[in-house]
C-alpha positions in Angstrom: 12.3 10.1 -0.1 12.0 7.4 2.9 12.5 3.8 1.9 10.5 2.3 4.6 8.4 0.5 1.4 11.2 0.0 -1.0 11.0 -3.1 -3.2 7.1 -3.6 -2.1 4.3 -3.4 -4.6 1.5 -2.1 -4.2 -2.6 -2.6 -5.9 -4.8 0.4 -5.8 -8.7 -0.9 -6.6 -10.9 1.9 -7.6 -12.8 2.9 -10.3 -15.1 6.3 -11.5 -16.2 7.9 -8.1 -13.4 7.3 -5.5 -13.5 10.2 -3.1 -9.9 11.8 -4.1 -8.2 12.6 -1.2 -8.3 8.7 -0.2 -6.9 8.0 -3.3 -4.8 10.6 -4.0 -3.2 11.3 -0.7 -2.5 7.5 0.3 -0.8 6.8 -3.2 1.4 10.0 -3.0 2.5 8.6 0.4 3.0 5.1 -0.6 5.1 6.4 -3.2 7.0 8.6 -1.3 7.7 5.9 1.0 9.2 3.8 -2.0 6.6 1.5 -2.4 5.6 0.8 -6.6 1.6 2.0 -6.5 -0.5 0.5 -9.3 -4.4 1.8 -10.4 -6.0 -1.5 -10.9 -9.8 -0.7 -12.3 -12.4 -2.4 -14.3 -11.5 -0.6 -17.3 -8.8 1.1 -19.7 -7.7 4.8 -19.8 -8.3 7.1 -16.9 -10.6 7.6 -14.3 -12.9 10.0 -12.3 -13.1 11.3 -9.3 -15.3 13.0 -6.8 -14.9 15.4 -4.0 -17.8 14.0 -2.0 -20.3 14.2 -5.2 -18.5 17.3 -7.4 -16.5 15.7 -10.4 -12.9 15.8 -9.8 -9.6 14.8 -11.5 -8.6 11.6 -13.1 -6.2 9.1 -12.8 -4.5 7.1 -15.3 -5.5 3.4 -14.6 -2.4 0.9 -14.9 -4.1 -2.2 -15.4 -7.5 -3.9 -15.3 -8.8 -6.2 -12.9 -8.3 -9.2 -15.5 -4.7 -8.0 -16.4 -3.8 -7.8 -12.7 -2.1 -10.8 -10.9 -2.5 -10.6 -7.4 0.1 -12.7 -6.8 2.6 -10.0 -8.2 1.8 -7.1 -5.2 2.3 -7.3 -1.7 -0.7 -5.6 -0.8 -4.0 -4.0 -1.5 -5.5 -0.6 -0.6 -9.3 0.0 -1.5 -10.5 4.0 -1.5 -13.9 4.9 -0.5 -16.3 7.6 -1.8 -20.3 7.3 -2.1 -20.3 5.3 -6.2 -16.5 3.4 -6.4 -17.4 1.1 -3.9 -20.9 0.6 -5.1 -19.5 0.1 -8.5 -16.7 -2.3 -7.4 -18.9 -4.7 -5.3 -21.1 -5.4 -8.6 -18.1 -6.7 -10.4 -17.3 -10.5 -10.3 -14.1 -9.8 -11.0 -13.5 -7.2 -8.4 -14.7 -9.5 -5.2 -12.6 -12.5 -7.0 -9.4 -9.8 -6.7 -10.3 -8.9 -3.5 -10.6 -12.6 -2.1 -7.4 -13.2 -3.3 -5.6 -10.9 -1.4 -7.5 -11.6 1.5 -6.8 -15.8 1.3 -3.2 -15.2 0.9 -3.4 -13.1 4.1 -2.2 -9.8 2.5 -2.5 -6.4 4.3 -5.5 -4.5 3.1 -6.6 -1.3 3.6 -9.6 0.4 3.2 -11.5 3.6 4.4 -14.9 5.2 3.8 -17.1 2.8 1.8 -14.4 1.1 0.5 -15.5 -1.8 2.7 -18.6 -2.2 0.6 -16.3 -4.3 -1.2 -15.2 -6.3 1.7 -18.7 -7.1 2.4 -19.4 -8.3 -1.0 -16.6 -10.4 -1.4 -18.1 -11.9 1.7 -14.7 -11.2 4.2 -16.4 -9.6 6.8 -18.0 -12.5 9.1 -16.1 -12.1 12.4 -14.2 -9.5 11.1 -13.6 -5.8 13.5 -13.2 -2.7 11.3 -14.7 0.6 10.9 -16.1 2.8 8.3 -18.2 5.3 7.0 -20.6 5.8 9.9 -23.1 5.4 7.3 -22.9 2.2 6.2 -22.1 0.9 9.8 -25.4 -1.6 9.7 -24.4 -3.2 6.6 -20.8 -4.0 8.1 -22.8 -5.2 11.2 -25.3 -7.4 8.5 -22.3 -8.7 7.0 -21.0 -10.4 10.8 -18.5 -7.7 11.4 -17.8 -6.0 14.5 -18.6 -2.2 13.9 -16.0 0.6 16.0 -16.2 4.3 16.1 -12.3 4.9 15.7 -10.2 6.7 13.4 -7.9 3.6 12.9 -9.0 0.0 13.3 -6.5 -2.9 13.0 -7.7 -6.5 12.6 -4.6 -8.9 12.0 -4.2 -8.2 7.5 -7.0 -5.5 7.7 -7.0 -1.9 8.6 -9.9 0.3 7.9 -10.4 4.3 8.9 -14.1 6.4 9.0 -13.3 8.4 6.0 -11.4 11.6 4.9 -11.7 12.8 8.4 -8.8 10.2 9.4 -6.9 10.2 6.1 -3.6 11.2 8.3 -4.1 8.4 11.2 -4.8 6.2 8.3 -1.9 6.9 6.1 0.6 6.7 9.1 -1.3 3.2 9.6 -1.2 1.9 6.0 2.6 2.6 6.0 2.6 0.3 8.7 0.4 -2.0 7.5 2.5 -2.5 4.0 6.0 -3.0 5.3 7.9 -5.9 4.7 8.4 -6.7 8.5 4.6 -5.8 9.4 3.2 -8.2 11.6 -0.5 -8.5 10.7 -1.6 -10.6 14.1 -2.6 -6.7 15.3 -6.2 -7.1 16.2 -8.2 -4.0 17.7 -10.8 -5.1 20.8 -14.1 -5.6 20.6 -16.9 -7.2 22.2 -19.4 -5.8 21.0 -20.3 -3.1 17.8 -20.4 0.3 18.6 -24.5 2.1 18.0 -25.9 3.9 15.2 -25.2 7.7 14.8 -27.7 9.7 15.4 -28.0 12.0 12.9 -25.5 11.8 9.4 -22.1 14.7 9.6 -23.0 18.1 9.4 -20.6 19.0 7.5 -22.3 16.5 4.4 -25.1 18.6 4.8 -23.5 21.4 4.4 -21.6 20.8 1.4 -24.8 19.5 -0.4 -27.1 22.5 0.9 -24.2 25.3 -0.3 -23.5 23.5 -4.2 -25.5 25.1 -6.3 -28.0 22.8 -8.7 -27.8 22.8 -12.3 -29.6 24.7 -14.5 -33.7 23.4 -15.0 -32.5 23.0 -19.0 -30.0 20.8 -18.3 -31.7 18.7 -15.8 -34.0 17.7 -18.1 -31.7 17.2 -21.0 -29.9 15.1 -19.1 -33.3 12.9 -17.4 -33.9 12.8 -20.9 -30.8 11.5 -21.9 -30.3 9.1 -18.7 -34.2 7.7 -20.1 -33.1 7.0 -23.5 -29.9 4.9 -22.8 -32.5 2.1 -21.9 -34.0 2.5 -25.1 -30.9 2.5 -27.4 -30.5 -0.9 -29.3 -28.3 -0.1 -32.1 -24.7 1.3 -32.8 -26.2 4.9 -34.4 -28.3 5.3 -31.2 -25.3 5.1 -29.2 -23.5 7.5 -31.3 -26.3 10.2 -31.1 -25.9 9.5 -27.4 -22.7 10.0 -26.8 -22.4 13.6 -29.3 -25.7 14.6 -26.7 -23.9 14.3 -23.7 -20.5 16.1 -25.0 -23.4 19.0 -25.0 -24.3 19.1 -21.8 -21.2 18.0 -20.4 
């Protein structure tokens, strides 16, 4: 085991829906490396995630974004996927994390849509990173400078495209986390790099070659999804929840 990151801690924010490889793969690095990894989520227990939209393993979450001090790691590292950002950026307390890190001037490191959060948190205004190629107009929106690259450094921020750069990136985040790092790194940019033209094949492959559910079970669960708005008491919610063990 290396123990380039020995002694430095490190805060994991994700929630149900990280893509897993950018969780999974980073963490088993960091910890390799020495470095003391922590799952920081909005909530208890363990959580999902997704290989691109398929349900995949969980992970245990360590603490929750109100038990969390960022004071106590030495950096943060934010995975992507399509709903844990989305998910992340709605919560007050998430952003409130993430500006911590970010006024302390704390190496972060994100990937995919992971800066979603960024944007939210309002950190991106004269910022250079990449992402997604997706979600390049709202990093653009937000007053960053958008590159194309599959590793993007800018002073305590480093951000990659997505799964497609997970081994640049982790070599990066390393880096990015050591105790000597010098975070005054800051990639070139004059201008954003354009739209894509059309979104990755290989997306579109994945979703034309999973199979769909069966016609039953889509409606069972539209009819499901439909009644959680109309649930107002505590036996509702219990009827609920036995419905979806069904169809789960």
């Amino acid at each position: 085991m290396s123990t380039q990151l020995h002694g430095r801690r490190i805060a994991v924010l994700a929630t149900d829906g990280f893509e897993k490889v950018e969780l999974t793969i980073p963490v088993a690095a960091l910890r390799s490396a020495g470095a003391e990894v922590d799952i920081v989520s909005l909530r208890r227990g363990s959580i999902r995630g997704v290989n691109l939209h398929k349900p995949a393993n969980k992970v245990e979450v360590d603490k929750t974004v109100r038990q969390a001090d960022p004071a106590d790691y030495d950096g943060l590292l934010i995975p992507g996927g399509f709903i844990n950002p989305d998910m992340l950026r709605q919560s007050a307390e998430a952003r409130d994390f993430v500006r911590e890190f970010d006024s302390a001037e704390k190496p972060i490191a994100t990937l995919c849509h992971g800066p979603w959060v960024l944007a939210s948190a309002g950190l991106l205004d004269g910022r250079v990173l990449t992402s997604w190629p997706g979600i390049r107009d709202d990093m653009v929106n937000a007053g960053a400078k958008w590159l194309d690259q599959e590793v993007v450094w800018d002073e305590n921020l480093v951000t990659s495209r997505g799964p497609q750069d997970i081994v640049p990136f982790v070599r990066a985040l390393k880096k990015h986390f050591a105790a000597d790092a010098s975070l005054d790194k800051k990639t070139r940019a004059m201008r954003s790099a354009p739209q894509h033209d059309e979104p990755p094949k290989v997306v579109q492959g994945f979703m034309k070659a999973f199979p769909l559910p069966k016609f039953k079970t889509l409606l069972t669960l539209g009819a499901i999804a439909g009644g959680v708005y109309a649930m107002k008491d505590s036996d509702s919610m219990k009827t609920l929840k036995k419905q979806l063990k069904k169809v789960a």
